[in-house]
N, C-alpha and C positions, 0 to 999 in steps of 0.2 A: 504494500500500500504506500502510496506517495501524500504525503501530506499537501504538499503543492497542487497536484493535481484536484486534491478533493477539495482543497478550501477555493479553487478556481471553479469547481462546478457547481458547488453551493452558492457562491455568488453569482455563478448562471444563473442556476435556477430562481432566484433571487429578483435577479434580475428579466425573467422573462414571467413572472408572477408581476410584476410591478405594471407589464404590457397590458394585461388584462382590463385594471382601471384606466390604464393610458387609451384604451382602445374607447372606455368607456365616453371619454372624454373629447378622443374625436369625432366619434359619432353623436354622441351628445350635444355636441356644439352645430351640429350639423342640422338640426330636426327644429323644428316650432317649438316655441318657448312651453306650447303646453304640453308638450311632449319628452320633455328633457329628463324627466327621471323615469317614465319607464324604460327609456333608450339606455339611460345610466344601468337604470336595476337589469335589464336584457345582460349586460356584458358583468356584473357584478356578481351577480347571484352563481354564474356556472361555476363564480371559482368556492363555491362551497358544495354545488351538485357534483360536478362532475369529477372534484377530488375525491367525495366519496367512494364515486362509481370506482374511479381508479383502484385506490387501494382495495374494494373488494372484490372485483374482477377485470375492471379493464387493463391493467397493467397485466395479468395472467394471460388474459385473450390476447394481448398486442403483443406481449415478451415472451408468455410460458412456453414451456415444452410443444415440438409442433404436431398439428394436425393436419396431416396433407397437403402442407404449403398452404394453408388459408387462414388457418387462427389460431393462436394458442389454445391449450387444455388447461384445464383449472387446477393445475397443481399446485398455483400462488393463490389462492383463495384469500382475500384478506393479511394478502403478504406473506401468507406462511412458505417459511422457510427462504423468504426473502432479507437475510440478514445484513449483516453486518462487514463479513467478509467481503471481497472482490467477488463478482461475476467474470469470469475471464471473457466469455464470450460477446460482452456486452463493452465490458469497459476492466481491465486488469489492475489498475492503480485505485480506484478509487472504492468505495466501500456499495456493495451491491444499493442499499437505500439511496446514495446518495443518484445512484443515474436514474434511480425508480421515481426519485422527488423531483428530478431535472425534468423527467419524459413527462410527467404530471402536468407540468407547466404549459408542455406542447398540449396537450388534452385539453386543457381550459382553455385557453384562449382560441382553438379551432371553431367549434359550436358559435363562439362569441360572434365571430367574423359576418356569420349567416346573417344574424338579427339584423346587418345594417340593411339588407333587401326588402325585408316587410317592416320597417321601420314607422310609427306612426300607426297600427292597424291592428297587430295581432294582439289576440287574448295569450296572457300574461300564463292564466292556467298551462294552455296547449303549449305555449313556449315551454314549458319545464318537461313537459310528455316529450316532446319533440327532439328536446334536446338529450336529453337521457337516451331515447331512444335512438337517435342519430349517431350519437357516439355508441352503441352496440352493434347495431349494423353499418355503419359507415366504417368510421373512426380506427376502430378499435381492430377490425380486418386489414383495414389497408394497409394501417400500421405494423402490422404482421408482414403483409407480403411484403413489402419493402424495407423493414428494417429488423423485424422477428429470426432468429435463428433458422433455416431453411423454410423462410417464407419465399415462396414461388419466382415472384419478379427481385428476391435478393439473389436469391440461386441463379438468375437467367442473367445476372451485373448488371441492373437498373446503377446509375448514382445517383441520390439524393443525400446531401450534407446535413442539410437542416428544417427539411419539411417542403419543398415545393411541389411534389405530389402529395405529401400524406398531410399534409395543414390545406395548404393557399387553391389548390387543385381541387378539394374534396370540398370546401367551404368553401372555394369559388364558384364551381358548377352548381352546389348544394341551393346556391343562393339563386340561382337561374332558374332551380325548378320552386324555389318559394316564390320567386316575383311571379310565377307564371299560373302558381297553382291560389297562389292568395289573391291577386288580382287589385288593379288599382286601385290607390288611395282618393278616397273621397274627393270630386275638385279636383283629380291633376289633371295639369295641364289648363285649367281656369284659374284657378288661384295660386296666390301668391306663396310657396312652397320654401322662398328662400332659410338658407341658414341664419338663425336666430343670433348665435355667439360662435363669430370667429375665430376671436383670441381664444377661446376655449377649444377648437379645433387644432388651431398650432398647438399649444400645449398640449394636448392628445398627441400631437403627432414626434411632436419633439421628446416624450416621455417613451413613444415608440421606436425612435431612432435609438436613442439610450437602452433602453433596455435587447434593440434585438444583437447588440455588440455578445449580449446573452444568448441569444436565440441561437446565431450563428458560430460564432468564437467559440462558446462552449459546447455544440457539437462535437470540437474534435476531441471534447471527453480527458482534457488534460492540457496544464499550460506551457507552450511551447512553441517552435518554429511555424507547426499548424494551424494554431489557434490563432498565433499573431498572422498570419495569411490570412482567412477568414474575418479578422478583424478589419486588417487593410480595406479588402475587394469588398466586405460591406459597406464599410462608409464611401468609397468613392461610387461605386453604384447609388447608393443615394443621393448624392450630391450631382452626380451628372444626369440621374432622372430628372429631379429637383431642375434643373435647368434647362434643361430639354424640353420640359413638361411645361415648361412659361414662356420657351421663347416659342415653341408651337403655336401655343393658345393667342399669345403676342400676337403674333402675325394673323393667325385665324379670326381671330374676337375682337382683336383691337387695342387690348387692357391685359399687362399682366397681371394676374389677380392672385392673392393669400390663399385661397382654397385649392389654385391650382399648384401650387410649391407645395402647401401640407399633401398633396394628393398624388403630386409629382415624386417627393421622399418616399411615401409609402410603396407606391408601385415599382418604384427603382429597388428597397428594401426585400417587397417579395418576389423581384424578378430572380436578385441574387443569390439566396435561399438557398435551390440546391446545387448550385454553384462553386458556393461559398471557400471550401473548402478543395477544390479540383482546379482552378484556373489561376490563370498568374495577373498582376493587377490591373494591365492593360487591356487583357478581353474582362475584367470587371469594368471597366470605365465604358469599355463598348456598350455590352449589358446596359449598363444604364443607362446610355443614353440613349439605346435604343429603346428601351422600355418606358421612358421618360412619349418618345414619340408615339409607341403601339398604342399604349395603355391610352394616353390621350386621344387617341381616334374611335379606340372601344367605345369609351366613354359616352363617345359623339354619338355611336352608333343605336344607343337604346333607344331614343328617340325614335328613328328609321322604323326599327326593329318591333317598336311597341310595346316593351316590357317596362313595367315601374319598380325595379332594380331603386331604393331611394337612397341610397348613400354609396350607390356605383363600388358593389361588391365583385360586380361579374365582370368591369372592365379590368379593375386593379388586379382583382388576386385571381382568380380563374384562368385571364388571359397574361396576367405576369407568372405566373407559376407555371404556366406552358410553356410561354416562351422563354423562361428558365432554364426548365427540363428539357427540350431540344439544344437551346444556348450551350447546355452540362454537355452536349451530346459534341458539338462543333470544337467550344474551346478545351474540355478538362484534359490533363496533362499529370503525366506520374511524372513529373519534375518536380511542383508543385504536393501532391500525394502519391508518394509511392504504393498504396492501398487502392487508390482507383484506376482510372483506365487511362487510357490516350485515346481521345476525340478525333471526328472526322478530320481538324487542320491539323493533327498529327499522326495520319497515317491508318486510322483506324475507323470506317465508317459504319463499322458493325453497332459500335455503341450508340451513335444517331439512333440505330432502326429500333434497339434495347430500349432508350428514353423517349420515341415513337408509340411505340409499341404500349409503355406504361401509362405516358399519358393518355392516350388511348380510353386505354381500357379504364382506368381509376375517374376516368370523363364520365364513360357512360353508366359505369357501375354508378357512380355516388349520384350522378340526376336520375335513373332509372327506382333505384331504391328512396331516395329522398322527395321525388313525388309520389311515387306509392304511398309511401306513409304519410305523406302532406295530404292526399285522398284521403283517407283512411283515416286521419285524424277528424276533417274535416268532416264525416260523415257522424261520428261518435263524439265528439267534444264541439266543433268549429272553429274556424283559424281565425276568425276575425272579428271585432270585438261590434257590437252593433253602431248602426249609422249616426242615433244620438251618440252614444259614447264615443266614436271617434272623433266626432261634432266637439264635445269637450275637451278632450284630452287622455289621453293613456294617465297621465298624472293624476288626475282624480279619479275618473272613471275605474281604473285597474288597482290602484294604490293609496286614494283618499288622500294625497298630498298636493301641493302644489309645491314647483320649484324655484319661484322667485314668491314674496307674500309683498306685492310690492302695490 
């Protein structure tokens, strides 16, 4: 056991536990003043639901022992026998709870991601069914075949560093099939929808920037030449999204605008994701600035397209998490990580058709299964809160509070 390595994961996870409210805070800033706390409570609440789920089974389903490349078995049941020791398999230096409390972190804030799609609309009830239930059959699978001891797409040499299929991919699509199964919000596209509190979006986002040095960095599960690579290629990715993302808009719209820089960071942030950790700093700065330009055309696109997406889940993290995971496939490099592969500009275009292939399939699995169950919810509980209550607010109507008494 390494003492360095563990007190560096712990402050990972630490630090991507902090993302949660930070998330909370950019979408919160983002919604109608009468909306602001259950937007809050949406990103708040998983991180007491879904750590429970975790420690009594989804860390078993996503880590345990395998079941035919598709989910763990319940050997860890409530942690048992999830000690103290090193897991070799997972992470050798540090102490088996400490990756189990790290990966936890990934767990909560994935679900969170979703809520910004039916943002404004859904009952509060259905959100905690939904989300429980998402991370068992989403979540908690995918996480297996991609990062689980002989889960399927780990066997076949997927690379994913830090969650760009199994976060931003599953909770990007995820969100595609909520905008589409919930249906638009009351008045859009008549009234006045804009963001309430800016400044409260940058600080969401700047909280997010901060903490994902966690998200990413401490993937490489120890601190070292890897982590400090991962560290680099995060932040310049965000920073050249970040400006990508406003000089686009610039020229487009006419105004560079604060929503477009907090939105530009963020999609630069998930493009880099599974990246993070495989490429050297200059296809990071590519990355982002090309994701800086995608992401902002997605964005464009829901309109077109028709979906009321309200906090532009499916532009950022769906279509940045894709073009992640192919990016992983072009630049990642064993210069960089001797643990992954060499990428199409170095020689090897098998791992394109590999990270092809995963996102792929983790696309249609996670909309295929997360409208089903948005059906299905819908039928037994209902997804959406009724036309007066939404008329007032998720803040009173759902939680009896109001978030400014002003």
């Amino acid at each position: 056991m390494n003492t360095g390595d563990t007190a560096w994961l712990l402050v990972s996870a630490a630090l991507v536990m902090l993302m949660t409210p930070g998330l909370a805070l950019f979408y919160g800033g983002m919604v109608r003043q009468k909306n602001i706390l259950g937007t809050v409570m949406q990103s708040f609440i998983v991180l007491g639901l879904i750590s429970v789920e975790w420690m009594l089974v989804g860390y078993s389903f996503s880590f345990g022992p395998d079941c035919g490349g598709v989910i763990g078995d319940l050997s860890w049941f409530a942690l048992n026998g999830v000690g103290l020791a090193p897991f070799k398999e997972y992470a050798a230096t540090v102490p088996h709870q400490a990756f189990m409390i790290y990966q936890m972190m990934f767990a909560v804030i994935t679900p969170a991601l979703i809520s910004g799609a039916f943002a404004e609309r859904f009952k509060f009830s259905t959100y905690l069914v939904f989300t429980l239930l998402w991370a068992l059959l989403v979540y908690n699978p995918v996480a297996h075949w991609v990062w689980g001891t002989g889960g399927w797409l780990r066997n076949l040499g997927v690379l994913d560093f830090a969650g760009g299929t199994v976060v931003h991919i599953t909770a990007g699509v995820s969100a595609l099939a909520a905008a589409i199964a919930v249906g638009k919000r009351k008045g859009f596209g008549m009234e006045n929808m804009a963001p309430h509190n800016l400044p409260m979006t940058v600080l969401g986002a700047a909280i997010l920037w901060f903490g994902w040095f966690g998200f990413n960095a401490g993937s490489a599960l120890a601190a070292g030449d890897l982590s400090t690579s991962a560290f680099v290629n995060t932040h310049m990715a965000a920073a050249a999204a970040t400006l990508s993302w406003v000089f686009v808009e610039w020229f487009h719209r006419g105004k560079p605008t604060v929503l477009g820089a907090a939105s530009g960071c963020i999609a630069g942030l998930g493009t880099i994701t599974p990246a993070s950790g495989f490429v050297q700093p200059a296809a990071a700065l590519a990355i982002g600035l090309t994701a800086g330009l995608v992401c902002y055309v997605a964005v464009m696109m829901k309109g077109r397209l028709g979906y009321d997406d309200s906090l532009d889940v499916v532009g950022v993290h769906c279509v940045g998490g894709t073009l992640g995971t192919l990016a992983t496939g072009l630049f990642a490099t064993t210069a960089v990580n001797a643990g992954g592969a060499n990428g199409l500009l170095y020689g090897n275009p098998k791992l394109l058709a590999i990270q092809a292939l995963a996102a792929g399939t983790i696309l249609v699995y996670s909309f295929v299964v997360s409208y089903g169950l948005l059906k299905v919810l819908d039928k037994v509980m209902g997804l959406r809160v009724g036309a007066e209550n939404e008329i007032m607010g998720l803040d009173l109507s759902q939680h009896g509070e109001a978030g400014y008494n002003t």
